[in-house]
mmCIF file as gemmi writes it, N, C-alpha and C atoms, coordinates in Angstrom:
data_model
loop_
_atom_site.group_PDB
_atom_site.id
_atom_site.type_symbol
_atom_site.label_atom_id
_atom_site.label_alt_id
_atom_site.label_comp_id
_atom_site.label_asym_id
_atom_site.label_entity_id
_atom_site.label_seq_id
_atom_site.pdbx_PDB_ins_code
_atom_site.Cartn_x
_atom_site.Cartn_y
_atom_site.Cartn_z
_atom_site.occupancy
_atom_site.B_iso_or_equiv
_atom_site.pdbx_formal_charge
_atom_site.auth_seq_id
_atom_site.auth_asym_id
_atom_site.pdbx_PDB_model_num
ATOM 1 N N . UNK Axp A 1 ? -17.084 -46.888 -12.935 1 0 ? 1 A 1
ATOM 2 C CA . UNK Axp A 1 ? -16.759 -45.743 -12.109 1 0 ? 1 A 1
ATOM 3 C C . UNK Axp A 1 ? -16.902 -44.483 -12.962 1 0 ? 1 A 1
ATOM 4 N N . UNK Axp A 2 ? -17.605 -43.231 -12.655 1 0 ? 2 A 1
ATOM 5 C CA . UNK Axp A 2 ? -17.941 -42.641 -13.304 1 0 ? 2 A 1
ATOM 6 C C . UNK Axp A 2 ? -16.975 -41.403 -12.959 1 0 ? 2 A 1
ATOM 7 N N . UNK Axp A 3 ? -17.252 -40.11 -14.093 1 0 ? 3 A 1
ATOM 8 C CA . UNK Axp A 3 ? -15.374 -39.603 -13.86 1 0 ? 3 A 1
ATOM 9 C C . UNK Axp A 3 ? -15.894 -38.534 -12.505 1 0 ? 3 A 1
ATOM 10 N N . UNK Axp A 4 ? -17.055 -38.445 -12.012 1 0 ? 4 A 1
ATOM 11 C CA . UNK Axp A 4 ? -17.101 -37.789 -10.322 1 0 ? 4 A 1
ATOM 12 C C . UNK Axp A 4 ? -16.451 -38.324 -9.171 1 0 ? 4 A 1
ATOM 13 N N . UNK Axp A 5 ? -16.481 -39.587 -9.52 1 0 ? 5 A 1
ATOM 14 C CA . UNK Axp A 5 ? -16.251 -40.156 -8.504 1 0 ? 5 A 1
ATOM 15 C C . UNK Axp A 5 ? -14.204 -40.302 -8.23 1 0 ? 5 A 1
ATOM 16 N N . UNK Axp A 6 ? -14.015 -39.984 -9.789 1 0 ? 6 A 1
ATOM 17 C CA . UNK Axp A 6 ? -12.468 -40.386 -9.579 1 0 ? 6 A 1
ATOM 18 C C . UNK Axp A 6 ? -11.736 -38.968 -9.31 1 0 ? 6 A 1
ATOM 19 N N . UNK Axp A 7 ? -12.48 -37.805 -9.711 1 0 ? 7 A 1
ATOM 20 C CA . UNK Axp A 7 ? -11.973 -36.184 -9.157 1 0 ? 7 A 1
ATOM 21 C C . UNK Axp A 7 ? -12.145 -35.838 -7.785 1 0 ? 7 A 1
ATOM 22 N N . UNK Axp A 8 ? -13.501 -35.985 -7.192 1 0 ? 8 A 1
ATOM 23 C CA . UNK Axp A 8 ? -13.446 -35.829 -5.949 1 0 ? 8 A 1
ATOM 24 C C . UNK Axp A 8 ? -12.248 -36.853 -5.226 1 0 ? 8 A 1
ATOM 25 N N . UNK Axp A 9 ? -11.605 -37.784 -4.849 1 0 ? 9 A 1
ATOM 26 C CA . UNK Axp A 9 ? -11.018 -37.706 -3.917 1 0 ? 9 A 1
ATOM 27 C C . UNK Axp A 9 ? -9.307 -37.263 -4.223 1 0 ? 9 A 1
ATOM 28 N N . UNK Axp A 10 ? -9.164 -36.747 -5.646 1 0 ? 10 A 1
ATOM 29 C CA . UNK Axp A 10 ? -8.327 -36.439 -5.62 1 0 ? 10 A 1
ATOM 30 C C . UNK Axp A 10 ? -7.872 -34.768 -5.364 1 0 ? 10 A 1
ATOM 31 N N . UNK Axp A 11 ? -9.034 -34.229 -5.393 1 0 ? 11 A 1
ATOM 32 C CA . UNK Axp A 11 ? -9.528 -33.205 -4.525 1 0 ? 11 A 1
ATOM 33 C C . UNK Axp A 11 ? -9.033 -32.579 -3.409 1 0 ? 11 A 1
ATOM 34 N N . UNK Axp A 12 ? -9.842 -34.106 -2.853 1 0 ? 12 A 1
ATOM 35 C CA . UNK Axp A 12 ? -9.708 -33.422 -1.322 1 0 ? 12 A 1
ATOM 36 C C . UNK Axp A 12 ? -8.243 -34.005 -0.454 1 0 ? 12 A 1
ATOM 37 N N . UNK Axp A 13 ? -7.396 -34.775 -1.519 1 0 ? 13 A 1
ATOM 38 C CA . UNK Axp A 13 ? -6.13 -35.12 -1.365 1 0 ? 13 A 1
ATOM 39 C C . UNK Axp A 13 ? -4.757 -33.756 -1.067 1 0 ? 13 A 1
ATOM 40 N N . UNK Axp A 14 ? -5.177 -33.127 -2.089 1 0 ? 14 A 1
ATOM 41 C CA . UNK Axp A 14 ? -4.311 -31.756 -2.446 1 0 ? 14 A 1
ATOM 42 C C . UNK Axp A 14 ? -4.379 -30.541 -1.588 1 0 ? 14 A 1
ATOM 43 N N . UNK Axp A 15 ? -4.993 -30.727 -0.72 1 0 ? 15 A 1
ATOM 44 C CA . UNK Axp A 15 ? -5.49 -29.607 0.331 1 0 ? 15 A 1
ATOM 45 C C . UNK Axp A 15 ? -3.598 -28.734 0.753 1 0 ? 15 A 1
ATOM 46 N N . UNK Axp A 16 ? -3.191 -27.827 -0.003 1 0 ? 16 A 1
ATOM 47 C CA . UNK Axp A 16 ? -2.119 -27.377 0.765 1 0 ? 16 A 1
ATOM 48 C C . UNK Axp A 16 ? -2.318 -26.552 1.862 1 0 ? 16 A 1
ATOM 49 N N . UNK Axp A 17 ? -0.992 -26.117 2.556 1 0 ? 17 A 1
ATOM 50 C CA . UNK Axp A 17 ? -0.59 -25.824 3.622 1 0 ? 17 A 1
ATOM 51 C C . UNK Axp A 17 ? 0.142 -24.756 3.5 1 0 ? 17 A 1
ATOM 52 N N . UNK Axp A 18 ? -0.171 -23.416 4.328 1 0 ? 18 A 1
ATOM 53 C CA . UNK Axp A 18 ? 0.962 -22.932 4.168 1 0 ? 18 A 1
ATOM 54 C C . UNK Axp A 18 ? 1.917 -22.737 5.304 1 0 ? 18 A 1
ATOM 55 N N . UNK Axp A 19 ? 3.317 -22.656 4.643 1 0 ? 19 A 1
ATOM 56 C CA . UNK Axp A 19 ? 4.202 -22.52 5.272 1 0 ? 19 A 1
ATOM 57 C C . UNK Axp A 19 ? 4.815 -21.065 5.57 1 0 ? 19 A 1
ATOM 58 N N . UNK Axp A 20 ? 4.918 -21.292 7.566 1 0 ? 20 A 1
ATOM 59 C CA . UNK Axp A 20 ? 5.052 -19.717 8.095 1 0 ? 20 A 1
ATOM 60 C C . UNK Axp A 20 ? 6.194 -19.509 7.437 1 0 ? 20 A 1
ATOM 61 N N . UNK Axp A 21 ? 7.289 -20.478 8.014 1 0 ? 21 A 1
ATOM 62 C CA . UNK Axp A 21 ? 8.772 -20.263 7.698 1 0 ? 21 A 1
ATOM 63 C C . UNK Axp A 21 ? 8.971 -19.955 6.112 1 0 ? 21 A 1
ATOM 64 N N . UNK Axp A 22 ? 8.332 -20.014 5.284 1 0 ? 22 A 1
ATOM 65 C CA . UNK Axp A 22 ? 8.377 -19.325 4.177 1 0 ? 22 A 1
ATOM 66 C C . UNK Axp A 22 ? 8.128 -17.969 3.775 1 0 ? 22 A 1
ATOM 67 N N . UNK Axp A 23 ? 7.238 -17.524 4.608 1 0 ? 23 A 1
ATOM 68 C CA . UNK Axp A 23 ? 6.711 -15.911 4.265 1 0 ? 23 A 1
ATOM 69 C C . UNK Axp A 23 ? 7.586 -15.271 5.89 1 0 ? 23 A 1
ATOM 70 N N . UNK Axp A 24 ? 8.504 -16.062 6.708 1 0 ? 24 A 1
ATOM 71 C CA . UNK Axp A 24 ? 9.126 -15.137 7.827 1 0 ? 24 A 1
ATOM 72 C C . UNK Axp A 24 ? 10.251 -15.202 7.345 1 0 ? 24 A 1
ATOM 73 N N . UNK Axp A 25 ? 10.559 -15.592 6.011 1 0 ? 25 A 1
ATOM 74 C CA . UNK Axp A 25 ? 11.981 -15.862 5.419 1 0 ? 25 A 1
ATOM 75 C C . UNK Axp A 25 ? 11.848 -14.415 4.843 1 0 ? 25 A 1
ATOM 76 N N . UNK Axp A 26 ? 10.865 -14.383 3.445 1 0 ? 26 A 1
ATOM 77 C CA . UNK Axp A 26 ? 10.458 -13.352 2.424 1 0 ? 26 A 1
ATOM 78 C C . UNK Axp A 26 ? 10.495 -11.773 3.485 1 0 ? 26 A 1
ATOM 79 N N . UNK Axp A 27 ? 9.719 -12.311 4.764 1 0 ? 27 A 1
ATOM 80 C CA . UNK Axp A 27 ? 9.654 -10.946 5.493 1 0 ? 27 A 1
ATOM 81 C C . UNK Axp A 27 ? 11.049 -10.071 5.741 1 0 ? 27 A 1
ATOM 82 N N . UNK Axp A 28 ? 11.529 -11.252 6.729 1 0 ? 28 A 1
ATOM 83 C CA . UNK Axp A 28 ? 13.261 -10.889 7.002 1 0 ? 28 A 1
ATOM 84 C C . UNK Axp A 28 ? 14.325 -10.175 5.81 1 0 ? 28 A 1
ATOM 85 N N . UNK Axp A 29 ? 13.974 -11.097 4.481 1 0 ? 29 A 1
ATOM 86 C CA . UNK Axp A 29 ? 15.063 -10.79 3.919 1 0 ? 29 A 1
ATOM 87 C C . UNK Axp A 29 ? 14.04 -9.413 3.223 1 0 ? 29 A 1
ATOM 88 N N . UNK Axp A 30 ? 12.918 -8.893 2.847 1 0 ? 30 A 1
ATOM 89 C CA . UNK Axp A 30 ? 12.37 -7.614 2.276 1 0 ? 30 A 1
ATOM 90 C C . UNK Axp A 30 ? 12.944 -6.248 3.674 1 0 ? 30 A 1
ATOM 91 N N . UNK Axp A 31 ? 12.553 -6.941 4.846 1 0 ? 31 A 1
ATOM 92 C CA . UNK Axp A 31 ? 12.851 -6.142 5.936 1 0 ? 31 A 1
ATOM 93 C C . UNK Axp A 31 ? 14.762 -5.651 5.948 1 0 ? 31 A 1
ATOM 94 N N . UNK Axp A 32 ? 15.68 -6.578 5.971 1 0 ? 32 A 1
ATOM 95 C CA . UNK Axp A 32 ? 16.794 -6.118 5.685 1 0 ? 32 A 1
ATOM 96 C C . UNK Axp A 32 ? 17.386 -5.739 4.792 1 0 ? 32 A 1
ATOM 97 N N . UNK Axp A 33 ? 17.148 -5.928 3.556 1 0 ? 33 A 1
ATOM 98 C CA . UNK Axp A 33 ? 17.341 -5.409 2.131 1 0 ? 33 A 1
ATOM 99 C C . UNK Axp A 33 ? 16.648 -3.611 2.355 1 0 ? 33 A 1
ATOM 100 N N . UNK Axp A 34 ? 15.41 -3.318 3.099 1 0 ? 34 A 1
ATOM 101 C CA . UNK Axp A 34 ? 14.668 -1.898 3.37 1 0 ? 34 A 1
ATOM 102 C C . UNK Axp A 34 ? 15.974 -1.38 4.531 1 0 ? 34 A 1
ATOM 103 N N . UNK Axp A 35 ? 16.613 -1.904 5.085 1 0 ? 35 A 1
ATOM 104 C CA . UNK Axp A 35 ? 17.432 -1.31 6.297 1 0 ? 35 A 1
ATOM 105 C C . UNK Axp A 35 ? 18.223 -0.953 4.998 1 0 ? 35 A 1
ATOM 106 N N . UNK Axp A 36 ? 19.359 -1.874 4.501 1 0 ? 36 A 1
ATOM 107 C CA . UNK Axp A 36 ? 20.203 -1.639 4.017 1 0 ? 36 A 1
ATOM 108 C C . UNK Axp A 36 ? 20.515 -0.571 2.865 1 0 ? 36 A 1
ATOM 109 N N . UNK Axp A 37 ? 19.129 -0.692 2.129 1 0 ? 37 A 1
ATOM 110 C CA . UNK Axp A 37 ? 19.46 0.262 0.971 1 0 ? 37 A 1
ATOM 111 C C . UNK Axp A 37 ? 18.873 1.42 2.119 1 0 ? 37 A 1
ATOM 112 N N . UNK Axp A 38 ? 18.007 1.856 2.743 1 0 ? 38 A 1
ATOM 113 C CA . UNK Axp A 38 ? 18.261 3.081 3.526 1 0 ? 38 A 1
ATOM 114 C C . UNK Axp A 38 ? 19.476 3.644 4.157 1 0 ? 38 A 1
ATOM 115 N N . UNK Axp A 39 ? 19.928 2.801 4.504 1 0 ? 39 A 1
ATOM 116 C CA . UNK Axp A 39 ? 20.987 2.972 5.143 1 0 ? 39 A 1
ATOM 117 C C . UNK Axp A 39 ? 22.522 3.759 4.365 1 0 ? 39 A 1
ATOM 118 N N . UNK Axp A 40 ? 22.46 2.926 3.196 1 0 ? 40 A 1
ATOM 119 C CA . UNK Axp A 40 ? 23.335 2.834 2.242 1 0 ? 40 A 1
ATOM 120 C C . UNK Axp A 40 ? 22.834 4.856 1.061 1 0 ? 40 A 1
ATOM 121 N N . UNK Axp A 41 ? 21.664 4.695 1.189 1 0 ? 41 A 1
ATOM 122 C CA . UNK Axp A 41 ? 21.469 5.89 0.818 1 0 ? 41 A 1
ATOM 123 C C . UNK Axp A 41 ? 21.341 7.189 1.644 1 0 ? 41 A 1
ATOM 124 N N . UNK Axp A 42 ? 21.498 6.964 2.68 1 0 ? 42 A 1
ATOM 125 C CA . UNK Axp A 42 ? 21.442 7.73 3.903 1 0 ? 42 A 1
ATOM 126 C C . UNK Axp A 42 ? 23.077 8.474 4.358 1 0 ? 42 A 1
ATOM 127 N N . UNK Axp A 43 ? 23.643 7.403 4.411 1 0 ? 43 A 1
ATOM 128 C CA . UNK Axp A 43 ? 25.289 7.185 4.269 1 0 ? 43 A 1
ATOM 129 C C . UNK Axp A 43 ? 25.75 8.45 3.373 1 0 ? 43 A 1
ATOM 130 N N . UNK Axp A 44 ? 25.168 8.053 1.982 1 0 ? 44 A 1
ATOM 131 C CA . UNK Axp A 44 ? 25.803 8.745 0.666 1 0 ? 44 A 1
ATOM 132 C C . UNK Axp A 44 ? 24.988 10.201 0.87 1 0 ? 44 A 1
ATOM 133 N N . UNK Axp A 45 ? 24.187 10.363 0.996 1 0 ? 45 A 1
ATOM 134 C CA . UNK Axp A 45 ? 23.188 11.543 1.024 1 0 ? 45 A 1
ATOM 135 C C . UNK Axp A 45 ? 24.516 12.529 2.381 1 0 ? 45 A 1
ATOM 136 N N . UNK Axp A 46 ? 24.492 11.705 3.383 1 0 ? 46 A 1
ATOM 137 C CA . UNK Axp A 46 ? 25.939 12.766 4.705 1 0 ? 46 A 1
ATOM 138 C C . UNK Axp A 46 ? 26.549 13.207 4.103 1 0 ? 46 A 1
ATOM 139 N N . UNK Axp A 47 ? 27.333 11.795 2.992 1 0 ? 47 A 1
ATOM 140 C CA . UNK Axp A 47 ? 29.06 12.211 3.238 1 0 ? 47 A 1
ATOM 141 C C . UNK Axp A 47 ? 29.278 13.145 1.572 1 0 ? 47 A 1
ATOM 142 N N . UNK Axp A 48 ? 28.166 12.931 0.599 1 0 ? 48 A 1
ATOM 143 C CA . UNK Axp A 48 ? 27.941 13.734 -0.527 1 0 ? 48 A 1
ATOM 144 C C . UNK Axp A 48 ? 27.594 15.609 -0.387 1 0 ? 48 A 1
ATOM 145 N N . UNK Axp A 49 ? 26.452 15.416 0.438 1 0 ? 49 A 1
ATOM 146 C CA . UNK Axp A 49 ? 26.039 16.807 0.538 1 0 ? 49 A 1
ATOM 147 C C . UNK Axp A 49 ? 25.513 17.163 1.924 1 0 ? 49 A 1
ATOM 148 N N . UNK Axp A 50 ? 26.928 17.654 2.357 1 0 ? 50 A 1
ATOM 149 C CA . UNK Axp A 50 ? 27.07 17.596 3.943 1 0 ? 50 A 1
ATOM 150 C C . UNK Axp A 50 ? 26.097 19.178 4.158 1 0 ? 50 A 1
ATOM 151 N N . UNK Axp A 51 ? 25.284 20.218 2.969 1 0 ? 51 A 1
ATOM 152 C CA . UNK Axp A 51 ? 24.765 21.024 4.045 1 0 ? 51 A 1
ATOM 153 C C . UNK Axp A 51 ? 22.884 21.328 3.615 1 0 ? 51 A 1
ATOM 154 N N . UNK Axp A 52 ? 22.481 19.512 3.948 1 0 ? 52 A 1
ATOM 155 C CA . UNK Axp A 52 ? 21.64 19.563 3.482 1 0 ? 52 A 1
ATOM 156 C C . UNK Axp A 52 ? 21.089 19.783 5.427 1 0 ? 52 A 1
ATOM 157 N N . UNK Axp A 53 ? 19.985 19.947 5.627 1 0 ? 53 A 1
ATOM 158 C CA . UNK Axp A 53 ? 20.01 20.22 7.31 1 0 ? 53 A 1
ATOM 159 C C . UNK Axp A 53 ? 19.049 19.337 6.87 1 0 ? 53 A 1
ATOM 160 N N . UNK Axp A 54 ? 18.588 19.045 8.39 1 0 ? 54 A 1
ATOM 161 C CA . UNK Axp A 54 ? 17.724 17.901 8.944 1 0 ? 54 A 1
ATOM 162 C C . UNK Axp A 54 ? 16.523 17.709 8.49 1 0 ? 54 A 1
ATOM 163 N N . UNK Axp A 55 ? 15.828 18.897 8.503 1 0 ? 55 A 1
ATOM 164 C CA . UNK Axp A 55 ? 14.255 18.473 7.803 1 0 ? 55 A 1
ATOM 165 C C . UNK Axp A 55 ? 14.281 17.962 6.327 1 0 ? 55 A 1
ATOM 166 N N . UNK Axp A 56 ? 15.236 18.551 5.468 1 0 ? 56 A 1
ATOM 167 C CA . UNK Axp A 56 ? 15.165 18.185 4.102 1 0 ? 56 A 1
ATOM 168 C C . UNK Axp A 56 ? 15.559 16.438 4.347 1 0 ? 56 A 1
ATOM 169 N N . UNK Axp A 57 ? 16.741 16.434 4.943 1 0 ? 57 A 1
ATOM 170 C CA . UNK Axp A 57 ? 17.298 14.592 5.677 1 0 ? 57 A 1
ATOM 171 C C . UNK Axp A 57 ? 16.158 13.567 6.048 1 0 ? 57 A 1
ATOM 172 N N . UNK Axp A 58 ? 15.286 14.301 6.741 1 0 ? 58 A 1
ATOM 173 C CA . UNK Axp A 58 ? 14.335 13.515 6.975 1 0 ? 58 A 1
ATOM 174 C C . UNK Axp A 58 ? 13.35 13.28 6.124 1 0 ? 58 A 1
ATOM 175 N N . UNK Axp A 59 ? 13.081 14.2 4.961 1 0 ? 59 A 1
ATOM 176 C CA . UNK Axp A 59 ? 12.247 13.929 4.042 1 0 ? 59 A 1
ATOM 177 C C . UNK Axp A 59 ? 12.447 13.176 3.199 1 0 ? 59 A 1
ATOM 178 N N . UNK Axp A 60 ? 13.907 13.225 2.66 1 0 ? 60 A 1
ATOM 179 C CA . UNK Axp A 60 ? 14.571 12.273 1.625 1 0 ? 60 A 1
ATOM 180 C C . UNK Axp A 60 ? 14.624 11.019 2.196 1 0 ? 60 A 1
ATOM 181 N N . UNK Axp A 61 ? 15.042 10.642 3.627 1 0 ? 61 A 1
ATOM 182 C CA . UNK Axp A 61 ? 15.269 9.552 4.202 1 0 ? 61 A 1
ATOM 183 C C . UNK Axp A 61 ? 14.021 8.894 3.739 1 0 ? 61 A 1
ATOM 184 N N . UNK Axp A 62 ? 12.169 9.747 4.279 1 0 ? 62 A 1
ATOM 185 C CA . UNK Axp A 62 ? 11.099 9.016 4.189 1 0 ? 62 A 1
ATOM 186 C C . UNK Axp A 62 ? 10.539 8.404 2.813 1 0 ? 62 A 1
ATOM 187 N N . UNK Axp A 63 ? 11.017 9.461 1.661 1 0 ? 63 A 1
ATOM 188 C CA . UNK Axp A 63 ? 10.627 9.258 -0.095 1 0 ? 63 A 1
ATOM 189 C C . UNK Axp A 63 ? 11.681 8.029 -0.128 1 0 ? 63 A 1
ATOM 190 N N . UNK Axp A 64 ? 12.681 7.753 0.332 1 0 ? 64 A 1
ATOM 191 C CA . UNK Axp A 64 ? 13.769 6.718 -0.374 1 0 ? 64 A 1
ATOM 192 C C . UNK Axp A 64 ? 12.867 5.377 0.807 1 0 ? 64 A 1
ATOM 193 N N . UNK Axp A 65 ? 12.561 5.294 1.839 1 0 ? 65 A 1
ATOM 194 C CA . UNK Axp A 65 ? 11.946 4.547 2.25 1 0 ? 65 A 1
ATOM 195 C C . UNK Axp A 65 ? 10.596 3.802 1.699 1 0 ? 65 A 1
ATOM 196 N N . UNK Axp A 66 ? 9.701 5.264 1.233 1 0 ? 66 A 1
ATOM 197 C CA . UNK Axp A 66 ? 8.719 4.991 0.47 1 0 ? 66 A 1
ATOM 198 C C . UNK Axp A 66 ? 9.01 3.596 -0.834 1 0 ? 66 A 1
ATOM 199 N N . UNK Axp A 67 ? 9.874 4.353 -1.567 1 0 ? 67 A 1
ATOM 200 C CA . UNK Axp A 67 ? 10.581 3.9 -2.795 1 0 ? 67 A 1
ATOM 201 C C . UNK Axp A 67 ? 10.893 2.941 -2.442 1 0 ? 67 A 1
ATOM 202 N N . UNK Axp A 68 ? 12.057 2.475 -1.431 1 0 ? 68 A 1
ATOM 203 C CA . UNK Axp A 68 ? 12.304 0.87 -1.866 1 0 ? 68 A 1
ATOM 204 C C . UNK Axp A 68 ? 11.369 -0.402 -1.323 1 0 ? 68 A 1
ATOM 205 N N . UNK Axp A 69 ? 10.432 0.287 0.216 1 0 ? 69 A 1
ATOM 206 C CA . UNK Axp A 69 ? 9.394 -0.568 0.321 1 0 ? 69 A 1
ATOM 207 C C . UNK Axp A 69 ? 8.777 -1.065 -0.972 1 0 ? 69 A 1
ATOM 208 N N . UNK Axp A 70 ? 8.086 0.072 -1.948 1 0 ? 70 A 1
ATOM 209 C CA . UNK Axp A 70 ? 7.517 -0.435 -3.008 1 0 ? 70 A 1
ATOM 210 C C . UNK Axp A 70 ? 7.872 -0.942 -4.167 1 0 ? 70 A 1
ATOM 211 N N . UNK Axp A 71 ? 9.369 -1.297 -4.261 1 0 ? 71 A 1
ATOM 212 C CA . UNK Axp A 71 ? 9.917 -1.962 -5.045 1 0 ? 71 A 1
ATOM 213 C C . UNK Axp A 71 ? 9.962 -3.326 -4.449 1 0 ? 71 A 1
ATOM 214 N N . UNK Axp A 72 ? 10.235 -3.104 -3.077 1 0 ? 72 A 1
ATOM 215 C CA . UNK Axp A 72 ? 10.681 -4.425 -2.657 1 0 ? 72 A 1
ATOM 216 C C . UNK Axp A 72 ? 9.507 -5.607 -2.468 1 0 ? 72 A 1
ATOM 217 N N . UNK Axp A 73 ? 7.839 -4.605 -2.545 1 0 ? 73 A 1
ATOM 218 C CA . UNK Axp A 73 ? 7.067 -5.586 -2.26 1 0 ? 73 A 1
ATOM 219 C C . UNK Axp A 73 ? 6.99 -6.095 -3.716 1 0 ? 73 A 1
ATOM 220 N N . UNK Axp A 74 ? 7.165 -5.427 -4.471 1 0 ? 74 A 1
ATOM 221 C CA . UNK Axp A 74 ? 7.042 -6.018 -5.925 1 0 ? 74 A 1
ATOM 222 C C . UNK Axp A 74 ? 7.902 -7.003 -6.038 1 0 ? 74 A 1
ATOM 223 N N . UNK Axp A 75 ? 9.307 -7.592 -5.804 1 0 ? 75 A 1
ATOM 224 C CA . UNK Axp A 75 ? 9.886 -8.648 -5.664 1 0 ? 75 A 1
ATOM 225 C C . UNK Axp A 75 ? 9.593 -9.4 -5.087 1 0 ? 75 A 1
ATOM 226 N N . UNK Axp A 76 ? 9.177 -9.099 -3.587 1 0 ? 76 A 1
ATOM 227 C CA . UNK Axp A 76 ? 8.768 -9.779 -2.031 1 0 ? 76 A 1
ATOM 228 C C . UNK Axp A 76 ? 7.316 -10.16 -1.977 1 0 ? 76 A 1
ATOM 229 N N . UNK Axp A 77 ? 7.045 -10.36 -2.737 1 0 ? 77 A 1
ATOM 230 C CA . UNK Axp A 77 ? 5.115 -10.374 -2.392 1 0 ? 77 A 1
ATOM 231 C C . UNK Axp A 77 ? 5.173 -11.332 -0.932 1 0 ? 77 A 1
ATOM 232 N N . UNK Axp A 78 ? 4.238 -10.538 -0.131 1 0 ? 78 A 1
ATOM 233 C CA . UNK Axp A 78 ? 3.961 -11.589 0.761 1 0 ? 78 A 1
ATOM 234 C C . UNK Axp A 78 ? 2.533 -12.663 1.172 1 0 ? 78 A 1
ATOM 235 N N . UNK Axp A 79 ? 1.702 -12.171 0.158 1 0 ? 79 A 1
ATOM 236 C CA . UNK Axp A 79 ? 0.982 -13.254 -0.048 1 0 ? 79 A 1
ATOM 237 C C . UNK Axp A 79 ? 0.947 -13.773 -1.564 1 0 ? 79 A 1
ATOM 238 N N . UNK Axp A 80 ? 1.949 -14.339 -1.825 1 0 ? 80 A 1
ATOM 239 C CA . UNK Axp A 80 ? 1.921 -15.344 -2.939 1 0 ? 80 A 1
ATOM 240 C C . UNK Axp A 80 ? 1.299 -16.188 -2.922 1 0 ? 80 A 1
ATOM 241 N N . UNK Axp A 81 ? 0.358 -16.469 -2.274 1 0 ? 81 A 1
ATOM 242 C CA . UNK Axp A 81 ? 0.547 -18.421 -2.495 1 0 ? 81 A 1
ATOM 243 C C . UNK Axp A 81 ? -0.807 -18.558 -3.399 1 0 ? 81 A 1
């Protein structure tokens, strides 16, 4: 038996799969970890510096959004496999 013959079928044995419920896990928990620290910095940003008005609110809200999306995909990758 020559060594082609003993790689190929172990080959085509290994074929993985991926699993949804694995990357709708990674999604969920990157997606609520992005609520929470917004949220949580959003919170502190009111009750810290109550006379910041709305447009500046909304800008900070979008840069801190920016920010932890791109931290979080760096933990969260969602195509690992």
């Amino acid at each position: 038996m020559n060594k082609q013959n003993m790689v190929e079928p172990f080959q085509h044995e290994n074929i993985t799969t991926v699993d949804d419920n694995y990357i709708n896990i990674v999604k969920l928990n990157k997606y609520m970890l992005n609520f929470l620290a917004i949220y949580l910095a959003s919170v502190a940003i009111i009750y810290n510096f109550p006379s910041v008005n709305i447009n500046q609110f909304v800008l900070i809200i979008c840069a801190i959004s920016v920010v932890c999306f791109y931290i979080l995909d760096l933990n969260f990758p969602i195509c690992n496999i």
